[in-house]
C-alpha positions in Angstrom: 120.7 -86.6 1.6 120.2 -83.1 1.3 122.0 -82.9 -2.0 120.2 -85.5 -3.4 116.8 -84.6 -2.5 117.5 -81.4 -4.2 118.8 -82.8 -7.9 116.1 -84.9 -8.0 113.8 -82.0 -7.0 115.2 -79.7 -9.7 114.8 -83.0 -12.1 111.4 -83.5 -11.4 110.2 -80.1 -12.3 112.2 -79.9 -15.5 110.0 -83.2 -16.5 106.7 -82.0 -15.4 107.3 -78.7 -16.9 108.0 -80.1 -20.3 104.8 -82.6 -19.5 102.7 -79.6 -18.4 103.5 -77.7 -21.6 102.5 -80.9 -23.9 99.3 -81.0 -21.7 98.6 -77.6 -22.3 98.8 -77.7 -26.5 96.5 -80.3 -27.0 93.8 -78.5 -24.0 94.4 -75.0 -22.4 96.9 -73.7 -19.7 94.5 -73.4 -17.0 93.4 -77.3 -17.7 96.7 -78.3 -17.5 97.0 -76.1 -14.4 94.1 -77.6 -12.8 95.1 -81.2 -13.4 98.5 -81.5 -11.9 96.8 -79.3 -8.8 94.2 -82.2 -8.9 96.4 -85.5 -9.2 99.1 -83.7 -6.9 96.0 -83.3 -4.6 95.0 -87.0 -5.0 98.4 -88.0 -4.3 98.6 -86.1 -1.3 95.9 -87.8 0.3 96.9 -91.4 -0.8 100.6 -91.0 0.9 98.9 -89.2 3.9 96.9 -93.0 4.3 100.3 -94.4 4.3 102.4 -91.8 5.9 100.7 -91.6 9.7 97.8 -89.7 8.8 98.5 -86.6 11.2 95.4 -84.4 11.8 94.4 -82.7 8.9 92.8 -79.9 11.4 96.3 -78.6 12.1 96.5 -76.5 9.1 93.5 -74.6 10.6 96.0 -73.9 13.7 98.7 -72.5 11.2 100.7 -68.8 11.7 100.9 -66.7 10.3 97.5 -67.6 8.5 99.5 -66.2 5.0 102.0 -69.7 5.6 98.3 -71.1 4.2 99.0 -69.5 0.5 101.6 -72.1 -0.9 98.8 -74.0 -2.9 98.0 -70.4 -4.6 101.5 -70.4 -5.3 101.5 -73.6 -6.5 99.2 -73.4 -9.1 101.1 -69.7 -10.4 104.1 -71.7 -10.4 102.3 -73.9 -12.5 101.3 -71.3 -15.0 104.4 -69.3 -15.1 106.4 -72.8 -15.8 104.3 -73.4 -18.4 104.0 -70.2 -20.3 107.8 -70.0 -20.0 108.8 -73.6 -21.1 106.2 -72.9 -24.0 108.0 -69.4 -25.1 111.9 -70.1 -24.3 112.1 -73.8 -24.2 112.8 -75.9 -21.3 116.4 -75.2 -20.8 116.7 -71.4 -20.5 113.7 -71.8 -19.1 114.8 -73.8 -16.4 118.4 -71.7 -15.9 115.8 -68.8 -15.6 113.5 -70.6 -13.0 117.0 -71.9 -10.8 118.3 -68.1 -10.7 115.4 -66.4 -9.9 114.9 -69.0 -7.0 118.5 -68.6 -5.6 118.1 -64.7 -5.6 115.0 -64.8 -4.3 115.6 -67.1 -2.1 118.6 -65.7 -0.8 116.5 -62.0 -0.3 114.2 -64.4 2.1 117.4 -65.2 4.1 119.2 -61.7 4.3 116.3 -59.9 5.2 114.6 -63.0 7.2 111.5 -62.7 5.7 108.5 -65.5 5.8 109.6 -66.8 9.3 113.3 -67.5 8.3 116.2 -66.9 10.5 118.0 -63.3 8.7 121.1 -64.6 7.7 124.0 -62.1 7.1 125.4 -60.7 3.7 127.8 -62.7 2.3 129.8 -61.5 -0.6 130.5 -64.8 -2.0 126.5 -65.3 -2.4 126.0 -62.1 -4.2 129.1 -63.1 -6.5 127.7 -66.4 -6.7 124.5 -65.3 -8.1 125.8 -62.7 -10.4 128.1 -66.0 -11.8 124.9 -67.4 -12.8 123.1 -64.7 -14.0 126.3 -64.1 -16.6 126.0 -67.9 -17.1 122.2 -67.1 -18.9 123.6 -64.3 -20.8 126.3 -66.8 -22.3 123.8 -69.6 -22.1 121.5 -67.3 -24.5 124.0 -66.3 -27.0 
């Protein structure tokens, strides 16, 4: 179910990227920006109605506090995605996106950063992600 929550993830984004960027040339980035923070948000508390409504003072118990940040992150991720889908297009935008989340991603788990287990080197990762960064060099020519 993993698998599948996952494509559909990677799906979703390429749609709303392509979305946000049409957003953004008919108003401005940062009103693009603050819309899909503001209907995410909407939708957030309309599924928390439905979803067991768990208190919403918990966050305040959070640690470490910085675990609080993601919806900064959020709306930078919304920028960025923007700005990129709007200057290389949404494929080699996306490929860009996907391999700068695996090697990031996989720094988090080798050096067990932001409360994940450390995971050990594995050469077939780091051959793995140096596959797919030669697959954007041959992707962009």
């Amino acid at each position: 179910m993993g698998i599948v929550i996952a494509l559909l993830s990677g799906a979703l984004m390429s749609i709303q990227g392509v979305m946000n960027t049409g957003v953004t040339k008919q108003s401005s980035i940062w009103t693009a920006a603050g819309w899909v923070q503001l209907s995410a948000f909407l939708v957030c508390i309309l599924m928390w109605f439905f979803s067991g409504r768990q208190p919403i003072g918990a966050l305040w118990q959070v640690e470490p506090r910085y675990m609080l940040l993601g919806g900064i992150l959020g709306a930078l991720i919304t920028y960025t995605v923007i700005r990129s889908m709007d200057s290389l297009g949404p494929a080699q935008s996306a490929l860009l996106i996907v391999i700068s989340q695996i090697i990031i991603a996989y720094g988090i788990e080798l050096f067990g950063l932001l409360g994940v287990e450390k995971a050990a080197f594995e050469w077939k990762k780091l051959i793995g992600a140096l596959v797919a960064i030669a697959g954007i060099i041959i992707f962009k020519h």
